[in-house]
C-alpha positions in Angstrom: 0.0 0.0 0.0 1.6 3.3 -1.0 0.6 7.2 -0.1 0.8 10.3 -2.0 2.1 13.8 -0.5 3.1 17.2 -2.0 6.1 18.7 -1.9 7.1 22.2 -3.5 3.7 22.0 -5.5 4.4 18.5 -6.9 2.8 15.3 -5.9 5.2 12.5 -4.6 4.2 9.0 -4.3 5.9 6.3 -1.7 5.2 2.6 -2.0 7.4 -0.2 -0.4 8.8 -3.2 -1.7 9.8 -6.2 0.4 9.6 -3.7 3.6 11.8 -1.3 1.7 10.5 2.4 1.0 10.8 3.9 -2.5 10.0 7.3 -3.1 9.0 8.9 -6.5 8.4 12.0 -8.1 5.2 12.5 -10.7 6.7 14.9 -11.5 3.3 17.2 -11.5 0.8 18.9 -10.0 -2.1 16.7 -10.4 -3.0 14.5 -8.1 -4.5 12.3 -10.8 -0.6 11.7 -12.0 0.4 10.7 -9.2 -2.4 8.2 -8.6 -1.8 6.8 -11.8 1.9 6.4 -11.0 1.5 5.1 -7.9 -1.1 2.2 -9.6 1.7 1.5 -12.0 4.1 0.9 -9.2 2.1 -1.2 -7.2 1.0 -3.4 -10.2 4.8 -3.7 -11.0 5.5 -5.3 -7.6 2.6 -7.5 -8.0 3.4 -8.8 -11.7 7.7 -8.8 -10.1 9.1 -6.0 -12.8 12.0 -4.3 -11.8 11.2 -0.6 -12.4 13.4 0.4 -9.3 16.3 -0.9 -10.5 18.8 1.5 -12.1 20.2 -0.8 -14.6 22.1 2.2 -16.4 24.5 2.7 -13.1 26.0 -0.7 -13.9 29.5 -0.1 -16.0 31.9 -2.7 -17.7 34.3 -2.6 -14.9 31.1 -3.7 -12.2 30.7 -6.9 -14.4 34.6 -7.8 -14.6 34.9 -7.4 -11.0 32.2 -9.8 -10.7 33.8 -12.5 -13.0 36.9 -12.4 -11.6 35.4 -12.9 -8.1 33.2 -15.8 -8.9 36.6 -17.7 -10.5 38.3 -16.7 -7.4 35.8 -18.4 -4.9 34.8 -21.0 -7.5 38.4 -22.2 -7.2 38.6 -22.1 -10.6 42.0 -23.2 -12.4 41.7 -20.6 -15.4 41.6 -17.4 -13.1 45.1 -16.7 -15.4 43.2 -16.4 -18.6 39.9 -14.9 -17.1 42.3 -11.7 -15.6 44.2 -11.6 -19.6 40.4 -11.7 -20.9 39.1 -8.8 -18.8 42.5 -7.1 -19.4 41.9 -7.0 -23.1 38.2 -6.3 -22.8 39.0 -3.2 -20.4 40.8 -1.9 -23.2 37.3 -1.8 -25.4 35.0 -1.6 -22.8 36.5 0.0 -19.9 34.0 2.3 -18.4 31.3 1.7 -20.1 27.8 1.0 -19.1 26.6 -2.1 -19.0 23.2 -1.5 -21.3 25.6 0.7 -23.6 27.1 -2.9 -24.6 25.3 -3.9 -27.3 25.9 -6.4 -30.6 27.2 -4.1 -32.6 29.9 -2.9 -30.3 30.8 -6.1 -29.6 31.3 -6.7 -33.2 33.7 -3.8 -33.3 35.6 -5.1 -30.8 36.1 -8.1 -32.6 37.0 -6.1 -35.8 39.5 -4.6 -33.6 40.9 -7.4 -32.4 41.4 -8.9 -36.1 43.1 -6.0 -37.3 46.0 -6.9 -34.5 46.2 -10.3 -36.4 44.6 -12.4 -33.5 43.4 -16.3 -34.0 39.7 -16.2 -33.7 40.3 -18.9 -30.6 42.1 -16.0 -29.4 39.6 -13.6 -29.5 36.6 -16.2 -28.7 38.7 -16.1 -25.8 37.6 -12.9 -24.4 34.0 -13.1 -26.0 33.0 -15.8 -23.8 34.3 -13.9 -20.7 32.0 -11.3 -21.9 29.3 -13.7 -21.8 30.2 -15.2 -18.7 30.0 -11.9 -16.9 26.1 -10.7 -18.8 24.9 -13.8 -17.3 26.4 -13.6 -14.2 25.3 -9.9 -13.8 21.4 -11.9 -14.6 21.5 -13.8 -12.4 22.2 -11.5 -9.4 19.1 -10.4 -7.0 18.2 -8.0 -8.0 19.7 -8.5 -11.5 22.3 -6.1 -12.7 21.2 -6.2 -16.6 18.3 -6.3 -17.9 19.3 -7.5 -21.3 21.9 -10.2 -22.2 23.1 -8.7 -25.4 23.8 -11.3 -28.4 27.7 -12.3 -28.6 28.6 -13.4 -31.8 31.1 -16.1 -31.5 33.8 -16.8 -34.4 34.2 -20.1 -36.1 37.3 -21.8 -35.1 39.3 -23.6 -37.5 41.4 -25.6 -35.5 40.3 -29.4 -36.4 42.8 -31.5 -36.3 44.0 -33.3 -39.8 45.0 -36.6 -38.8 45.2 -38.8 -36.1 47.9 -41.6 -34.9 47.3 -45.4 -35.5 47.7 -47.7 -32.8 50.9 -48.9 -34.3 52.7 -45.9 -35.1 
């Protein structure tokens, strides 16, 4: 159950989530704004959307720092080549916000890392980190993104072109 007060002329509304008070401009001076905001918010809670979360404070650097913690108390053997992933990604992405990631940026990174002559298992490399960090960020409650953006991976061309008989 939520309320509605004025302040400076302009009707606020307050509704809680979880126990947890949220305050909210209407940003007008009709009370009939504000009780239409305030019905919005309330059915959001009820249907579980995420309208109070700020997805656009989440940067680049928020996501690495997550990946690299979950390999850390994972255990996992391949922190190495998840910090030299992140390292090269910074270089792109460093600083950027997370929904500001999308395909097309990615693909540019990717372009960029072709022009410096990199294998595409190289480079595959650092896209799956990328990945690996968008669904980590998901999965988070709250979640940090609201949108996994599509990572194009490269075909790899390392099959191997013959094998050893048991007598050789």
């Amino acid at each position: 159950m939520g309320s509605i007060y004025e302040r400076s002329e302009i009707y606020w509304i307050k509704y809680y989530r979880h126990g947890k008070p949220y305050r909210e401009s209407s940003h007008s001076d009709m009370i009939t704004k504000a009780q239409k905001l305030l019905k919005k918010r309330e059915g959001e809670i009820a249907e579980g959307k995420l309208s109070w979360v700020n997805f656009e404070k989440v940067t680049f650097d928020d996501l690495a720092k997550d990946l690299l913690t979950d390999y850390r108390v994972n255990g996992k053997d391949t922190i190495a080549k998840a910090e030299r992933s992140v390292k090269y990604l910074k270089e792109f992405f460093g600083g950027t916000k997370a929904p500001d990631i999308t395909t097309d940026k990615v693909k540019a990174y990717i372009g960029k890392r072709m022009k410096k002559g990199l294998s595409n298992a190289s480079i595959n490399g650092g896209l799956a980190a990328l990945k690996r960090m968008f669904h980590l960020a998901s999965e988070c409650t709250p979640p940090k993104v609201s949108v996994i953006p599509y990572i194009p991976m490269l075909k790899e061309s390392n099959v191997r072109k013959g094998f050893f008989e048991p007598g050789q």
